[in-house]
C-alpha positions, 0 to 999 in steps of 0.5 A: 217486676212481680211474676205472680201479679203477671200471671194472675192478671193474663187469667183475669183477662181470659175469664173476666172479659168472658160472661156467663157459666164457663168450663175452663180447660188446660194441659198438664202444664198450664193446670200448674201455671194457674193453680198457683196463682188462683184457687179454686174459690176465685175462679168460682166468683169468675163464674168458672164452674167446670176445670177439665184437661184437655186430653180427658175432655176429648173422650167425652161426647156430651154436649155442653151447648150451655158453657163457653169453652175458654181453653188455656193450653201451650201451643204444642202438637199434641195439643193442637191435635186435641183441639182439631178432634174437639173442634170437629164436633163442637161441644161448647156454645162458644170456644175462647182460644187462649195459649201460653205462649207464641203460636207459629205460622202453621199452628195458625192456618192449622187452626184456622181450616180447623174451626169449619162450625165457626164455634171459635171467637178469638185466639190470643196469646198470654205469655205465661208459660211458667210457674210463678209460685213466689214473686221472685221465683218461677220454675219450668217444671220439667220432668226429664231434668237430669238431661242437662248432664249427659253429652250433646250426642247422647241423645240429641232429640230429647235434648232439643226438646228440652233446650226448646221448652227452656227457651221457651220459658225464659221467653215468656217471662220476657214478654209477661214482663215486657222487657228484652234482655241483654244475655250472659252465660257461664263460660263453663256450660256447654249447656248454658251457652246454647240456651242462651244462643237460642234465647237470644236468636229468638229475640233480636232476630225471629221475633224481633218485632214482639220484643221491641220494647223500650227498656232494656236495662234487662239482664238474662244470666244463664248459670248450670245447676253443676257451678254449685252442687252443694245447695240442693244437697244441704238440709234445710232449716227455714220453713219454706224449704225445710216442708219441701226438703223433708216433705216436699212441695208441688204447685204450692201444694204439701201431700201429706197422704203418706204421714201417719194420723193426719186429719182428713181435712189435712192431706193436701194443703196448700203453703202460698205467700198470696193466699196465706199471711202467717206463712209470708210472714214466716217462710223464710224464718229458721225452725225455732222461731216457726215453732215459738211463732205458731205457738204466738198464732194458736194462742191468739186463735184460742182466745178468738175462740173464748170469745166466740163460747160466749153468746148471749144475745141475739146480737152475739149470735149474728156476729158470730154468724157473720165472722163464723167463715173467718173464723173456719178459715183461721182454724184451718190455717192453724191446723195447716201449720202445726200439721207440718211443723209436727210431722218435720219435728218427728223426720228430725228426730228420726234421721237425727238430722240436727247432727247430720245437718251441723257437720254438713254445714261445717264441710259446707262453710269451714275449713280442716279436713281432718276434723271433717274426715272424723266426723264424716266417719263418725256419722257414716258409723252411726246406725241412726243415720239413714243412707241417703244422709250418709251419701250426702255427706261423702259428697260434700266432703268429696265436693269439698275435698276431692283434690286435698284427700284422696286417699281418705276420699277412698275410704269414705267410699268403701265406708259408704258401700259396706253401710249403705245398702242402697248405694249406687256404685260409682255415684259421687264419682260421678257427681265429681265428673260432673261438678268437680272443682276441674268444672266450676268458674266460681268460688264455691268454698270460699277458698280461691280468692284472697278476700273470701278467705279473710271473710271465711277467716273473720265469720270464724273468729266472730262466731255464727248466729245460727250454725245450721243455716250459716251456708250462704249459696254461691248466687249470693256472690254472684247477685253481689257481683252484679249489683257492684258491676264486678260479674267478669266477661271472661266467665260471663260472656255476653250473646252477640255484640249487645253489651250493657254498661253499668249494671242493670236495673232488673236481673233474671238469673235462670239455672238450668238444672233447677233452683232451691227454696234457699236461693229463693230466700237469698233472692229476696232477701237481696231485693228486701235490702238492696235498692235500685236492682231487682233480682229474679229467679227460674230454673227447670224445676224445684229441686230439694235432695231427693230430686238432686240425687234422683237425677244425679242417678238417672244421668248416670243410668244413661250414660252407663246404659249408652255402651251397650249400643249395638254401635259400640259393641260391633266396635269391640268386636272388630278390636279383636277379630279383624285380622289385619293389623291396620283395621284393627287399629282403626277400630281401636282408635274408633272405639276409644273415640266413642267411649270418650265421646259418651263420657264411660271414661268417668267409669273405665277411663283408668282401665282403657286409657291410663293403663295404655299411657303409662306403658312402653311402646313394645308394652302396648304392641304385646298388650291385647286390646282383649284384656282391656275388654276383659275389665269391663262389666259382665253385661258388655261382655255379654253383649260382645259375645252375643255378636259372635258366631259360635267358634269365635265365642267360644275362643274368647271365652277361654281367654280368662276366667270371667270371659268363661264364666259370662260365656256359660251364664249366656245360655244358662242364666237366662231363661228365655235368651234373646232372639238376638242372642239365638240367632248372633251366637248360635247362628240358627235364625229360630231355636227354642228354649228346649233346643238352645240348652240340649247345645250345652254338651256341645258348646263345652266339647268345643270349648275344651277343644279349642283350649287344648289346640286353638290357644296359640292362634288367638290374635294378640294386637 
């Protein structure tokens, strides 16, 4: 059950069976799918002397009558779009059609009134559909990952699109695999229980027949990535996810363009377990042994290279000749590794990250807060620290003590907004919305079971090996439960009514939202120690910190951004001007109902709900629904202004002091004012800039009319 020896067999198949001079043209998805199972050095012993993409082939009109097209693409419209210009006018001698995954009845009879030239010889599929950079471990990647944190509603297309490239994949690796899983979710994820619904229906019932293999001691459990947000925010200190969290790694490749003096020859390398032993010898070693490690390879290739200074006869030279390839390839290696271990060595000294990364795995893996408190404290005042390691480390502290310490949970937030010049307002809140201890099944800490706690107790009082990579993630547990038969229905449901007894022979753990090189580690190291089971593991893509944090923030962004709705915005105006009493309770509940619905209670919710709770009946009578609005964010008072004529502006705008001054800065900030803005609030379907600020005069004489006789009218809810 290796994913990389699958994969790498599909292309073997497609190029090999194929003769002569070939062009091999993918996607955008499918470059990454065989880039890291094959060089560019294989595919030219396969005859493979042209690499294009699908969409950059398109716009070329010359023929190329000599090569064979052979086209490996995932079966999506865009693609069969790009094939029926090609087709259309055949540039190739031969056309060889090979896709990713399972094609649909329609995309076949499009195809097949496509190929009028009859240039097409066979169309098949090969069920790589993924990434397979490890043995053990694939990834989706999937660039809109941050989707599986916002609200079905919010924006449901685009998260059926995810859903369906998710399903897709787990899918693939199922047929690559040849296997037809039984399936379990985390009870807790909305998100994994859909994924997991669908995954099933494709397999017992629309294509049922495909799946129909023999075995089934196969288990798909879908975890979310919010069970354990503490993983992708850790540094890292073993090798191969040390290059990706400071580094980062691509398909296998390390882009080093950005890093100072590096040779040329050393700008883009590539880190694979297939093509490179030291590194599979080494990628999941701690930093110190690396470096004692590359140090043991660059003496030997120093002695390789003594010997080779000492040519003397002409049997000397023809053997120097003959390992010279061996030799450049040993020499280019060396370089490779001691590059990256040189540019992480100068990052760590640079962010101090020994010191940063020792108290996060105290937050990670020990208990006291008030010791973690000071030291949190400690760094955040350190002007060596950079920001992004100051917001980690709130947010492992808030992870951690987010019901414990609040009040010290607030200081560290108005400690991190006062240092961090870059911080993004109400981000860890956020993240404890979305990962707090309310949303997690299992024990992430250690300190909800009984015998997680004596294990934490006795690691203590022994003593760790290395501090820095003591944090054990929490699928560590989880593949424990499963190989022990112990994971429980009630948090980990099965799909339908296909059950296992016993505990399965082979595991696909997949989570969406993405997996980290440090559970990669933890999974083969299971398999390394553990017989009788094996483990693989996917997700939507490779996350280190930055990426964690980047979709952290775009979730966020969207979410916030989702208020602003034209749909909301009409909503609060009603709250305020409808004159009967019972619509605008109607549309207060309704606006409560969609601000809930799109989570902007994770921002307002103390404003808009708890502040209404907690007052009396005749409290909330007198209490207009206006002075709730007036807390929210300028913007949206903007935005509520601007669906209102001018008088009614204008009254709202006296209200209170922010009101006032959002109802100036509509016209006067702006120096080209939305159309929508010109013709809402001023009601004139066309005015220039010029004429919308010679209306400053009259909106203030209004203003001050209305403040002196139009205050009493106001409607109060």
């Amino acid at each position: 059950m290796v994913l990389v020896t699958a994969v790498r067999d599909y292309i073997n198949r497609m190029i090999q069976d194929i003769s002569g001079m070939k062009v091999l043209i993918l996607d955008s998805s499918t470059v990454s799918i065989v880039s890291v199972v094959y060089s560019q050095s294989d595919l030219l012993k396969k005859e493979v002397f042209l690499v294009e993409l699908v969409d950059s082939i398109s716009m070329s009109k010359e023929p190329m009558s000599h090569l064979k097209a052979v086209y490996f693409l995932r079966p999506t419209s865009e693609n069969i779009q790009h094939l029926k210009r090609q087709l259309a006018s055949p540039r190739f001698g031969e056309c060889h059609l090979f896709f990713s995954n399972i094609l649909n009845d329609t995309q076949i009879h499009i195809l097949a009134d496509l190929d009028e030239h009859e240039a097409v010889l066979q169309v098949q599929e090969f069920y790589a559909d993924f990434v397979a950079g490890d043995p053990c471990h694939f990834s989706l990647n999937i660039s809109s990952n941050h989707l599986y944190m916002l609200p079905v509603a919010m924006d449901p297309s685009n998260l059926q699109h995810y859903c369906d490239r998710i399903v897709d994949g787990i899918s693939a690796v199922f047929l690559a695999l040849k296997r037809r899983p039984i399936i379990r979710y985390q009870r807790t994820s909305d998100i994994a229980k859909r994924i997991a619904q669908d995954t099933a229906k494709l397999m017992y019932q629309q294509e049922s027949g495909l799946f129909d293999f023999r075995r089934s001691e196969t288990l798909l459990l879908v975890l979310d990535r919010r069970e354990d947000a503490v993983t992708p925010l850790l540094n890292q200190w073993t090798y191969q996810a040390m290059v990706h969290e400071l580094i980062g790694i691509q398909d296998n490749k390390v882009d080093l363009r950005t890093f100072g003096k590096v040779p040329k020859d050393q700008q883009e390398v590539v880190l694979s377990s297939e093509q490179d032993s030291f590194f599979k010898a080494n990628m999941y070693e701690n930093f110190g042994d690396i470096g004692m490690n590359i140090k043991r390879m660059v003496d030997e290739f120093q002695q390789i290279a003594k010997s080779n200074q000492k040519i003397q006869t002409i049997e000397d030279m023809a053997k120097f000749v003959d390992n010279y390839p061996e030799y450049r390839r040993k020499q280019g290696n060396v370089s490779k590794h001691v590059t990256l271990v040189t540019e992480m060595s100068k990052i760590v000294e640079e962010r101090k990250l020994m010191l940063v990364s020792q108290t996060e795995q105290e937050l990670a893996c020990n208990g006291g807060q008030g010791a973690a408190f000071e030291a949190v404290t400690t760094l955040l005042n350190n002007e060596n620290v950079s920001d992004i390691d100051r917001l980690r480390l709130v947010m492992l502290y808030a992870l951690r003590y987010e019901k414990e310490s609040p009040v010290q949970l607030m200081q560290l937030f108005n400690k991190l907004a006062s240092k961090s010049a870059k911080y993004k307002p109400g981000l860890v809140q956020f993240l404890l919305k979305q990962a707090g201890v309310d949303k997690r099944t299992g024990d992430l800490f250690g300190n909800r079971d009984l015998l997680n706690i004596a294990r934490n107790m006795a690691r203590g009082l022994k003593g760790v090996e290395n501090v820095y990579t003591q944090h054990q993630p929490l699928l560590t547990q989880t593949m424990e439960s499963i190989s022990k038969g112990r994971l429980r229905d009630i948090d980990y449901p099965y799909v339908g009514n296909h059950f296992q007894p016993g505990r399965p022979q082979d595991v696909v753990i997949f989570i969406v939202g993405g997996t980290t090189y440090e559970e990669s580690r933890s999974v083969a190291l299971f398999n390394s120690t553990n017989s009788g089971i094996r483990f693989i593991l996917g997700g939507t893509t490779i996350l280190n910190s930055k990426r964690f944090l980047k979709d952290l923030e775009d979730a966020q962004r969207m979410i916030r951004s989702s208020i602003m709705s034209p749909v909301v915005s009409e909503l609060l105006v009603k709250c305020v001007y409808e004159p009967e009493q019972e619509p605008i309770n109607r549309a207060r509940t309704n606006l409560l109902f969609f601000i809930i619905f799109y989570w902007v209670l994770a921002f307002f919710g103390e404003l808009l709900a708890g502040k209404m709770a907690r007052m009396s009946k005749k409290q909330r009578r007198r209490m207009g629904m206006i002075d709730k609005l007036s807390s929210l964010p300028q913007k949206i008072l903007a935005r509520v202004l601007s669906f209102l004529p001018l008088k009614q502006a204008i009254r709202t705008s006296i209200l209170s002091k922010k009101w006032k001054n959002v109802w100036r800065g509509v016209m006067t900030r702006w120096e080209n004012p939305p159309p929508f803005l010109l013709e809402r609030v001023l009601h004139i379907p066309s005015l220039t800039v010029k004429e919308a600020r010679s209306k400053k005069t009259e909106m203030k004489q209004l203003q001050h009319f209305y403040q002196e006789k139009e205050t009493k009218q106001l409607i109060i809810i």
